[in-house]
MARBA-257056 format. One line per field, with one value per residue: residue number from 1; y, x, z of N, C-alpha, C in turn; residue in three letters. Coordinates in Angstrom, 3 decimals, always signed. Layout:
<rs>
i NUM / ...
n.Y Y / ...
n.X X / ...
n.Z Z / ...
ca.Y Y / ...
ca.X X / ...
ca.Z Z / ...
c.Y Y / ...
c.X X / ...
c.Z Z / ...
aa ALA / ...
</rs>
This chain:
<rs>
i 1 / 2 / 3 / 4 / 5 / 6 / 7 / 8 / 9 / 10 / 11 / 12 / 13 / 14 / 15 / 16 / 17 / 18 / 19 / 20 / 21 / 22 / 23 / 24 / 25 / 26 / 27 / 28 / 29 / 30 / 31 / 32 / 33 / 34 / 35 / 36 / 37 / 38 / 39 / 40 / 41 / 42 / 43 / 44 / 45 / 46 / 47 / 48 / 49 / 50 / 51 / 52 / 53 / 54 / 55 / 56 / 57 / 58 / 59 / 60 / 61 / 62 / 63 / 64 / 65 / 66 / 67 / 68 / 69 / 70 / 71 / 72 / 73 / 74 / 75 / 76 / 77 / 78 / 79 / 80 / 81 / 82 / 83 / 84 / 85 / 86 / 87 / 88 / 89 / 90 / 91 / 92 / 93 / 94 / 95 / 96 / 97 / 98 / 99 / 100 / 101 / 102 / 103 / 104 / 105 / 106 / 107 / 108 / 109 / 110 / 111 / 112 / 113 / 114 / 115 / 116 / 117 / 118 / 119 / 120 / 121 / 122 / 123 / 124 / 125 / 126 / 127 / 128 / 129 / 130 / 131 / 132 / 133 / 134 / 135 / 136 / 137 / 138 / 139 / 140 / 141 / 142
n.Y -1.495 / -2.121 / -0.179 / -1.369 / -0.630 / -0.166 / +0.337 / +1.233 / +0.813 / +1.495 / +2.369 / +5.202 / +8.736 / +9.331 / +7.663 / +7.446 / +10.046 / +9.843 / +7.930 / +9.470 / +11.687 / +10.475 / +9.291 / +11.785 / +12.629 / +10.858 / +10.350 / +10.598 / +8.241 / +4.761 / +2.800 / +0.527 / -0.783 / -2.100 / -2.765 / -2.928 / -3.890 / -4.349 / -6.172 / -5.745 / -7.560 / -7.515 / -5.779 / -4.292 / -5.255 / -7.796 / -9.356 / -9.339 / -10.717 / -13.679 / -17.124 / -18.931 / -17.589 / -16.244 / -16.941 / -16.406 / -13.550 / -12.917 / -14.291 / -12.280 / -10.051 / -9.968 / -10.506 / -8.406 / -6.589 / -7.281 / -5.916 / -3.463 / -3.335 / -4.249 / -1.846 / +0.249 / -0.701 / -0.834 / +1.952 / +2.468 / +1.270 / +1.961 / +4.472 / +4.405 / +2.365 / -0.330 / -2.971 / -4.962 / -6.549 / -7.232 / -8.440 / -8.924 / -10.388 / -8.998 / -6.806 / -3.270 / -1.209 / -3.133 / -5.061 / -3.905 / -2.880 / -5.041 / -6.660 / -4.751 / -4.229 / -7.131 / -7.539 / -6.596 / -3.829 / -0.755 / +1.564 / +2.937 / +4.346 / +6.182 / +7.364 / +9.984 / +10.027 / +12.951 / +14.935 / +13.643 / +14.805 / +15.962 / +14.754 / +13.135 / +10.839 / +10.792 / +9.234 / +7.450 / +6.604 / +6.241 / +4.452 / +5.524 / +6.502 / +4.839 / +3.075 / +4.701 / +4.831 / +2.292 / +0.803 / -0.055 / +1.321 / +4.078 / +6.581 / +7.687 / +10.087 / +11.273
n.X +3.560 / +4.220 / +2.289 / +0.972 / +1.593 / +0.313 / +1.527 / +0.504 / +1.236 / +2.634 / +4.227 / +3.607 / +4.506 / +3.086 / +3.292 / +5.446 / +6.513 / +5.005 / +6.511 / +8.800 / +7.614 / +7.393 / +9.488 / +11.050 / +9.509 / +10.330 / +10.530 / +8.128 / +6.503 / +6.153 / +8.776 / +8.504 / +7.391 / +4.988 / +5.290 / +3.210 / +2.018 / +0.079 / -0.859 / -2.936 / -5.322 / -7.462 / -7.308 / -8.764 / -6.523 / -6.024 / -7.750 / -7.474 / -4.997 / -4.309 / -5.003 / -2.985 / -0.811 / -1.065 / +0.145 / +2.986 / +2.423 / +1.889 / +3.921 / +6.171 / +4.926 / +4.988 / +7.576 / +8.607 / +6.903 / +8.445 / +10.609 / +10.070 / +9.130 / +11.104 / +13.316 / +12.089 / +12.030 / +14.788 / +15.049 / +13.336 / +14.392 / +17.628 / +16.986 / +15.986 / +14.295 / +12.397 / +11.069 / +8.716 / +7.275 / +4.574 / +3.111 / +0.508 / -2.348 / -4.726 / -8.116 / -6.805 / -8.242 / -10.031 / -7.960 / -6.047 / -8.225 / -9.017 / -6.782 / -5.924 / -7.810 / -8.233 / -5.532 / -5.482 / -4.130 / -3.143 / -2.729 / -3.191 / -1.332 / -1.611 / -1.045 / -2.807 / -3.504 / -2.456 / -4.791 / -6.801 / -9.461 / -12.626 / -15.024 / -14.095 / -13.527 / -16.000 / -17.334 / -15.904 / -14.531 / -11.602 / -8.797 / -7.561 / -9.635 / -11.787 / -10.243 / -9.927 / -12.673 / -13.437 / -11.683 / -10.787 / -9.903 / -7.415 / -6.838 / -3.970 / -3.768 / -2.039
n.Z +24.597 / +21.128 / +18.880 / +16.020 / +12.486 / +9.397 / +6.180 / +3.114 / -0.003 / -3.287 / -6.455 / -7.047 / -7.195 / -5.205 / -3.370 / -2.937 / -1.734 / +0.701 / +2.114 / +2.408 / +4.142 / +6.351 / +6.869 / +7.559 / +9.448 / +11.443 / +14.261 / +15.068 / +14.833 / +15.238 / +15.408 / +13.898 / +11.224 / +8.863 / +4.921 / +2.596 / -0.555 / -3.202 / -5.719 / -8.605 / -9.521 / -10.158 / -11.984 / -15.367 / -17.118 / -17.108 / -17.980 / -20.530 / -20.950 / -22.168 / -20.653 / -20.856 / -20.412 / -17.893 / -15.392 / -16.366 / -16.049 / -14.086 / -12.050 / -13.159 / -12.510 / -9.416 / -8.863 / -10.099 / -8.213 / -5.302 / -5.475 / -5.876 / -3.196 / -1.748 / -2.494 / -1.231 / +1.292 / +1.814 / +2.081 / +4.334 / +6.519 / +6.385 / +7.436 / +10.241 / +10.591 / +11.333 / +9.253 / +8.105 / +5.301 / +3.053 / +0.426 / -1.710 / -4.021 / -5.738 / -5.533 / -4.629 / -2.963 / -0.895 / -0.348 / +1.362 / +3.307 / +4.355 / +5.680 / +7.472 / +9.271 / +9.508 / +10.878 / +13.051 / +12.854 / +13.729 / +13.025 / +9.644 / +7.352 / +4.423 / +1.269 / -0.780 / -4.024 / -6.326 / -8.099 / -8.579 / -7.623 / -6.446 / -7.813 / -9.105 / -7.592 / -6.032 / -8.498 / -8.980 / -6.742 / -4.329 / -3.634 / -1.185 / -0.114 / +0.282 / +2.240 / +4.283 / +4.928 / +5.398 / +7.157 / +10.693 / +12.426 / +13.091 / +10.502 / +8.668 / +5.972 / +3.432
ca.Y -2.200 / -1.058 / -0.183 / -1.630 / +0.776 / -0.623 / +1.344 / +0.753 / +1.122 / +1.355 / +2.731 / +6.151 / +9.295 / +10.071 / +6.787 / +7.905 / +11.195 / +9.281 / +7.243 / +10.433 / +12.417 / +9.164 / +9.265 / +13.025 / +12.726 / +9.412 / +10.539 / +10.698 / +6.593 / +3.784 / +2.119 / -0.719 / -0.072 / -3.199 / -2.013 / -3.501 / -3.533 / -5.295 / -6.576 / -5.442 / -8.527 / -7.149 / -4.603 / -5.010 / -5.623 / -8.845 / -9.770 / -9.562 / -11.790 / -15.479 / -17.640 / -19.863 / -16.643 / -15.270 / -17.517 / -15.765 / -12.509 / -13.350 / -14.029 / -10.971 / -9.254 / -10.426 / -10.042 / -6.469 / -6.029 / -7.664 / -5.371 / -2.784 / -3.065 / -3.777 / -0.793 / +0.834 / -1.322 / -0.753 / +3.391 / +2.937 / +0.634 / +3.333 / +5.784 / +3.078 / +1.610 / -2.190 / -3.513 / -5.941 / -6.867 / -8.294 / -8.601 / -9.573 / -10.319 / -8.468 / -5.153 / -3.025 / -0.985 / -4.115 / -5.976 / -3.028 / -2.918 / -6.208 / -7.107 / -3.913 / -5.195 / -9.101 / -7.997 / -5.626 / -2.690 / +0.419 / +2.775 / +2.980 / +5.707 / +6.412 / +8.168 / +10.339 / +10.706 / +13.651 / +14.994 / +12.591 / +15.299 / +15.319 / +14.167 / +11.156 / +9.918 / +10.553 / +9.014 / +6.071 / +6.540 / +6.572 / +3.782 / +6.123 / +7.132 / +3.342 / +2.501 / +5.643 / +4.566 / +0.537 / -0.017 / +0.004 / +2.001 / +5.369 / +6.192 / +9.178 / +10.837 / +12.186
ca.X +3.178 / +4.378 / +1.730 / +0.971 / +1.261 / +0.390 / +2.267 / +0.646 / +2.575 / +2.916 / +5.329 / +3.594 / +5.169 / +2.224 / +3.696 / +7.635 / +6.145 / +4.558 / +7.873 / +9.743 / +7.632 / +7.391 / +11.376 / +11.022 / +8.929 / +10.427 / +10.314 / +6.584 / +6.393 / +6.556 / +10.355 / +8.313 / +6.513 / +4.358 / +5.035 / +1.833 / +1.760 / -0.999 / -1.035 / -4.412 / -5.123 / -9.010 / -7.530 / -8.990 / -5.651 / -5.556 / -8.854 / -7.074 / -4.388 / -4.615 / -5.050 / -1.513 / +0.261 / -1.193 / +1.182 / +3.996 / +2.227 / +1.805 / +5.223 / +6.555 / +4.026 / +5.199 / +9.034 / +8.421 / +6.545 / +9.133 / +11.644 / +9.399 / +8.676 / +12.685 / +13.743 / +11.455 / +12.459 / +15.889 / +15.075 / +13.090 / +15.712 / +18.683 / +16.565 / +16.250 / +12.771 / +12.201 / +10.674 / +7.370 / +6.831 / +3.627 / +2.684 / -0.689 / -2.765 / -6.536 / -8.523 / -5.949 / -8.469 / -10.531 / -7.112 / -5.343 / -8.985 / -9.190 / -5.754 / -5.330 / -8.690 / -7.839 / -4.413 / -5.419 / -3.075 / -3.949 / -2.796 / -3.064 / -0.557 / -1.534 / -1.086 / -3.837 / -2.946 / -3.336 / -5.243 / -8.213 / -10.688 / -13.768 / -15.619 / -13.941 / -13.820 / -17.140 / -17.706 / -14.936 / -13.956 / -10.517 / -8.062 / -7.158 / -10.480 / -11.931 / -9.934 / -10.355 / -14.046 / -13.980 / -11.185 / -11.764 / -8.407 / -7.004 / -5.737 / -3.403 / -3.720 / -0.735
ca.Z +23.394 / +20.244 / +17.995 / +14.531 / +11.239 / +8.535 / +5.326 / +1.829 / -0.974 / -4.811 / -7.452 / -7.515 / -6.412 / -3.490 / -1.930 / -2.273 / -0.938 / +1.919 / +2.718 / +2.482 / +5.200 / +7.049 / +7.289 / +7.541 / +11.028 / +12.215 / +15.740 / +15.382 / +14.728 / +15.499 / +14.572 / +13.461 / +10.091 / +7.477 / +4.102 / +1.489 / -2.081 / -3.676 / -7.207 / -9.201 / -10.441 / -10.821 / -13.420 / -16.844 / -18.030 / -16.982 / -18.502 / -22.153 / -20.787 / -22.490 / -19.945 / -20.813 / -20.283 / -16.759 / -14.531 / -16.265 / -15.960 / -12.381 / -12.024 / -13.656 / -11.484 / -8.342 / -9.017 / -10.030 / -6.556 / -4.973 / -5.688 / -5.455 / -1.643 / -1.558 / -2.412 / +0.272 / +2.783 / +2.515 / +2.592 / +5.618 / +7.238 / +6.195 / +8.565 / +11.443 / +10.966 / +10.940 / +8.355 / +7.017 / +3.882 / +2.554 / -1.096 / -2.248 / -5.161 / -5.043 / -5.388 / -3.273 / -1.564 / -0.202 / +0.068 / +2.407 / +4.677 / +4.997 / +5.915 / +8.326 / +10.037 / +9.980 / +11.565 / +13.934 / +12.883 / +15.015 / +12.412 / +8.265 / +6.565 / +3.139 / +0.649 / -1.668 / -5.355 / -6.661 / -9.102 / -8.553 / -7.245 / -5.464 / -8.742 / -9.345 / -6.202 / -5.762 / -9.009 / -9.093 / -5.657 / -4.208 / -2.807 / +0.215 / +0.333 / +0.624 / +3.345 / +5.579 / +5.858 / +5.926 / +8.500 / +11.900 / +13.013 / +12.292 / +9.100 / +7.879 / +4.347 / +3.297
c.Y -1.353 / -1.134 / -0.618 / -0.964 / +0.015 / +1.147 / +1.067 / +1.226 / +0.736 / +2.460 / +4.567 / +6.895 / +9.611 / +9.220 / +6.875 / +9.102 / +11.072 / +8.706 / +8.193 / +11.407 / +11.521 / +9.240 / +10.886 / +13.672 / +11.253 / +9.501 / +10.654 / +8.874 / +6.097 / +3.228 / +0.872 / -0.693 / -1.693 / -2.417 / -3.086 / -3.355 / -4.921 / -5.246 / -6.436 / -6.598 / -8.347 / -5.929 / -4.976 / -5.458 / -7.074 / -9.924 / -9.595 / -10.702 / -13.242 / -15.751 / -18.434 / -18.764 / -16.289 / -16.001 / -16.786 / -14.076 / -12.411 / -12.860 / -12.761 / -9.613 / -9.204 / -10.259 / -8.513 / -5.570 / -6.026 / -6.544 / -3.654 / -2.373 / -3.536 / -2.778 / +0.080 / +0.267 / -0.912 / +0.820 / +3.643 / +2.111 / +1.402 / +4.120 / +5.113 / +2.966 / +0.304 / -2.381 / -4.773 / -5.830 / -7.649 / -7.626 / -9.360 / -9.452 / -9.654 / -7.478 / -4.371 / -2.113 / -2.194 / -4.584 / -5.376 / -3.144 / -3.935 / -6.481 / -5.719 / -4.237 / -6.398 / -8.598 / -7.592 / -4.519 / -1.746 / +1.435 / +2.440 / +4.253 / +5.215 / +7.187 / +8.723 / +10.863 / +11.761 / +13.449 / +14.092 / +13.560 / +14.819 / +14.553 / +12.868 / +10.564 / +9.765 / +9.407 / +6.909 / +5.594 / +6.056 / +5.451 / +4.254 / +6.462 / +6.032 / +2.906 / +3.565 / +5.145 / +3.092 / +0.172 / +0.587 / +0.748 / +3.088 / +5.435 / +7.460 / +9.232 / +11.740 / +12.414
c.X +3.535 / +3.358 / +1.837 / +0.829 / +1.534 / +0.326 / +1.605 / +1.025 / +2.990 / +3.919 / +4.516 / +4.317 / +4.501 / +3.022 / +4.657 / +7.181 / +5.808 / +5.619 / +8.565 / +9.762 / +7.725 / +8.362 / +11.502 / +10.298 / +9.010 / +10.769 / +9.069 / +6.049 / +6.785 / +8.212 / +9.512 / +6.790 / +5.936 / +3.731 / +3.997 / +2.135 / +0.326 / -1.053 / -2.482 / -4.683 / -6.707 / -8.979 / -7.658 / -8.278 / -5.574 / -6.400 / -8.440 / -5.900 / -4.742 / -4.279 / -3.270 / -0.380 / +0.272 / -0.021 / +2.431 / +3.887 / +2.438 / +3.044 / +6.325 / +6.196 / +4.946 / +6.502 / +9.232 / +8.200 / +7.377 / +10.730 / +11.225 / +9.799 / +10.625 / +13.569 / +12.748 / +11.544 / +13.494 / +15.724 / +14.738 / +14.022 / +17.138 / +17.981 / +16.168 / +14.839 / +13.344 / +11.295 / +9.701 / +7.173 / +5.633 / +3.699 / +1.565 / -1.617 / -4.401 / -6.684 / -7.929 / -6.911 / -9.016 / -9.254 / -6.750 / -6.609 / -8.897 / -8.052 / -5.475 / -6.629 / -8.483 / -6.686 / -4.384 / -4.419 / -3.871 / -3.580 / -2.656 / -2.351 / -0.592 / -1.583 / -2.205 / -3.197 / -3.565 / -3.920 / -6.964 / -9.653 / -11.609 / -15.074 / -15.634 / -13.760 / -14.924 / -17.899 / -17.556 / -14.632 / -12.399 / -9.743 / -7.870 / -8.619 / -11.558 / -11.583 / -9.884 / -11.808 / -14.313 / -12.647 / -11.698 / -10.485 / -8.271 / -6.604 / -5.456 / -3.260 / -2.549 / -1.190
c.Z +22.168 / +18.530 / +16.258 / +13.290 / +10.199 / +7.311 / +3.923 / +0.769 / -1.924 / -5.264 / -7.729 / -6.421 / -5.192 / -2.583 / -1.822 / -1.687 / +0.601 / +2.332 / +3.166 / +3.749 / +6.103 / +8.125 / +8.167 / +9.495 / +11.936 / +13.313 / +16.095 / +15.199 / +15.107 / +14.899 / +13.992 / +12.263 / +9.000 / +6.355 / +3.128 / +0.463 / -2.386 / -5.195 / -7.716 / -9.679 / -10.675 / -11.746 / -14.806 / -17.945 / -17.986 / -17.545 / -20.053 / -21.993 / -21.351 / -20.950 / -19.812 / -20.405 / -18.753 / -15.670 / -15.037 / -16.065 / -14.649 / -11.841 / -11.896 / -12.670 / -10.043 / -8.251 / -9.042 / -8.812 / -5.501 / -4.336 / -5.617 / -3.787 / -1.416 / -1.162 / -0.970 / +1.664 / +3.078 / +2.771 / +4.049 / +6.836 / +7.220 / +7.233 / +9.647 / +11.335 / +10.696 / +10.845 / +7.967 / +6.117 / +3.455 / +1.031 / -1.257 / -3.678 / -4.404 / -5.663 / -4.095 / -2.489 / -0.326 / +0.350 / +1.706 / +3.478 / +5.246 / +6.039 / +7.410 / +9.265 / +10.416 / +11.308 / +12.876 / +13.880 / +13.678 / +14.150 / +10.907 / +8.165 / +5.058 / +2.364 / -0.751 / -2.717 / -5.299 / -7.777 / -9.691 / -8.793 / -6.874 / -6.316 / -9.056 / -8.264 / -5.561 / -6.654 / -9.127 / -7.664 / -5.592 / -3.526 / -1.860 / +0.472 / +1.025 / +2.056 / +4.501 / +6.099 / +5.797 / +6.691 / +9.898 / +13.089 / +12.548 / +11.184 / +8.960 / +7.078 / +4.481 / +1.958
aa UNK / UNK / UNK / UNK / UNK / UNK / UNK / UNK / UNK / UNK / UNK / UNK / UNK / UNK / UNK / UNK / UNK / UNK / UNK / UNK / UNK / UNK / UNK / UNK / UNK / UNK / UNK / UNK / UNK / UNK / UNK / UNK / UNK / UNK / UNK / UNK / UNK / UNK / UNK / UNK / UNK / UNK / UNK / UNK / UNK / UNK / UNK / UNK / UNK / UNK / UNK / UNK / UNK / UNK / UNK / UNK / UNK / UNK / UNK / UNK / UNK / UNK / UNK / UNK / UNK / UNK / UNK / UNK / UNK / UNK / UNK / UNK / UNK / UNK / UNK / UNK / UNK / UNK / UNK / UNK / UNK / UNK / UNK / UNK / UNK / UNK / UNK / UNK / UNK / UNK / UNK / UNK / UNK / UNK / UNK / UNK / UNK / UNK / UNK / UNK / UNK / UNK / UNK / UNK / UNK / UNK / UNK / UNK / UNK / UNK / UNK / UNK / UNK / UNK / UNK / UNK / UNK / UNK / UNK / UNK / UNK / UNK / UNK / UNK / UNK / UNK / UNK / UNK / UNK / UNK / UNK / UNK / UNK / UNK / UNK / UNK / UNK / UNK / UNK / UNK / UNK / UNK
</rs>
């Protein structure tokens, strides 16, 4: 059976860092990788948005992501993985537990910004730090 790894994955450098060792120990994985992005759409930016506008914000959103998880597909496809794509709208830590619970993945790889510290993540708490303790599968911090 070949295990499920779910990959999640935004535009900062922790998560090209995470792709990079990914590639870097791709004899330690699975060939068969589901890369995530999730659109914030519970960030307070979107709460100044006019309403007549958010469908093209949306849009915009979603094209951007698009191309986003693109480009990382084709890197990890250049180093022989094959490739999932989801894109979703949400709060990405809830989104990523949920979705790696609903699907049954057996492994999360994510990546921890830095610079957060143990303050604000205690304070704000942490997207990688979220989903280490509400899924129900392994997860690796890179």
């Amino acid at each position: 059976m070949i295990p499920k790894i779910l990959v999640p994955f935004d535009d900062s450098p922790t998560a090209q860092r995470t792709l990079d060792t990914i590639i870097e120990l791709r004899e330690r994985f699975s060939k068969n990788l589901t890369l995530l992005y999730v659109i914030n759409s519970n960030h307070p930016a979107y709460s100044l948005i006019p309403l007549v506008q958010m469908e093209t914000v949306k849009d915009n959103a979603t094209k951007a992501g698009h191309l986003l998880l693109q480009r990382a597909e084709n890197k990890l496809q250049a180093a022989g993985f094959e490739t999932e794509v989801f894109l979703e709208f949400g709060e990405p830590r809830n989104t990523i537990s949920h979705i790696a619970n609903e699907q049954d993945f057996q492994l999360v790889v994510i990546g921890r910004h830095e610079g957060g510290g143990e303050i604000r993540d205690v304070l704000f708490g942490s997207v990688a730090n979220h989903v280490l303790h509400n899924v129900k599968c392994p997860v690796l911090l890179f």
